[in-house]
N, C-alpha and C positions, 0 to 999 in steps of 0.2 A: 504494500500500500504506500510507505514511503517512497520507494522509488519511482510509483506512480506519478504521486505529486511531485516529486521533483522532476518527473519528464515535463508535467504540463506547466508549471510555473516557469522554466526554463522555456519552452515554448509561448507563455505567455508574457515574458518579458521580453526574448527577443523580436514578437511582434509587436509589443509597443517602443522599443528603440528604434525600430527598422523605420527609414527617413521614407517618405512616398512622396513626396514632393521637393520642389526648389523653389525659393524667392529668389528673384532679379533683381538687379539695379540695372537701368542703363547707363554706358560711363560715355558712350559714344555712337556716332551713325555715319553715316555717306550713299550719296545713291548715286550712281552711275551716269554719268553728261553726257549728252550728243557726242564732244569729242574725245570720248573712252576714257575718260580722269575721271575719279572722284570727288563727289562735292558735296555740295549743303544738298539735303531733300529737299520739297517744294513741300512736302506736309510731315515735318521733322515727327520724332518722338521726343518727349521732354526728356532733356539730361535730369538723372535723379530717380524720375521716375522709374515703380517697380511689377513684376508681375508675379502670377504664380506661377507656377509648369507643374500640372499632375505626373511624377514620370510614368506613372503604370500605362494613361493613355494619349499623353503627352498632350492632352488640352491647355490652354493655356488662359489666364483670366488678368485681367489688369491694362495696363499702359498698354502691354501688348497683346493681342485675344483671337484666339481661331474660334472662336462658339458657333459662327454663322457660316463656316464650311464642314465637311465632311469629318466624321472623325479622323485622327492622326495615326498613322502609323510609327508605332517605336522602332528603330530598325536596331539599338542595343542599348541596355538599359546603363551600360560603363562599368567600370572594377575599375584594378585598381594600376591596370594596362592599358583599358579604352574610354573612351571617348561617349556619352550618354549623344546616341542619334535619334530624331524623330521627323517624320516625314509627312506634310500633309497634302495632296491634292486637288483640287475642284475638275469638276468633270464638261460642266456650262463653258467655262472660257479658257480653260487649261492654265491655273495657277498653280505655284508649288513654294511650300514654305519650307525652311529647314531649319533645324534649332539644333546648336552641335556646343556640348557642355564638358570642357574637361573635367570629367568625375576622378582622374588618375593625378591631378593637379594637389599635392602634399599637404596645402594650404587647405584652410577651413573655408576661405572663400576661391570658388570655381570660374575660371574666365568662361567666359559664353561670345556664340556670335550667334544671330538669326538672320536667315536672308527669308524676304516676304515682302508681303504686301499684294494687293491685287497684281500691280506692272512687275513684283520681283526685283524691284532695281534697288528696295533699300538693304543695308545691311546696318545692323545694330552689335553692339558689343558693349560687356562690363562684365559682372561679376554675380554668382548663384552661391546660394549656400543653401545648407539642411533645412526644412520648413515641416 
């Protein structure tokens, strides 16, 4: 009987430590010019501003938000080798978002980049931690 409970409390502790999410900051952006440099976006995202990221279905809610397309594809959830990838795309006008989060980054805050947006031409980057 002890060792029973000690399996399920072990099981119930490490799913309540286990992180299922990230908070974002943005720390910066850039979208793509007519003459292939990057620049200011024409509908920036606020520096500062932050989001969530579910990673299990990699939704995302805040400053930055996929709610009104398709669900996302995770294409890896990261260790302590890779890279957390999530994939989303619409099907009406062929958009594709991507959000790629160094989960293998030492530090307790994760650099991030996302490319999105309806056009695709922004990319954003800062910084994720546990949520």
């Amino acid at each position: 009987m002890r060792l029973l409970f000690f399996v399920f409390a072990l099981t119930v502790f490490s799913a309540a430590n286990a992180q299922d999410a990230y908070k974002c900051v943005i720390l910066d952006y850039v979208q793509i010019q007519d003459d292939g440099t990057f620049g200011e976006p024409v509908l920036p995202p606020e520096i500062g501003a932050d989001f969530v990221v579910d990673r299990g279905t990699g939704r995302m809610s805040g400053a930055l938000n996929n709610h009104n397309w398709p669900p996302s594809q995770v294409l890896d959830m990261g260790s302590s080798e890779q890279a957390y990838k999530a994939i989303t795309v619409t099907e009406s006008h062929v958009a594709v978002t991507f959000l790629y989060v160094e989960e293998f980054a030492e530090s307790r805050q994760k650099p991030f980049f996302f490319v999105g947006g309806l056009s695709g031409q922004t990319i954003s980057s800062g910084l994720c931690e546990d949520y």
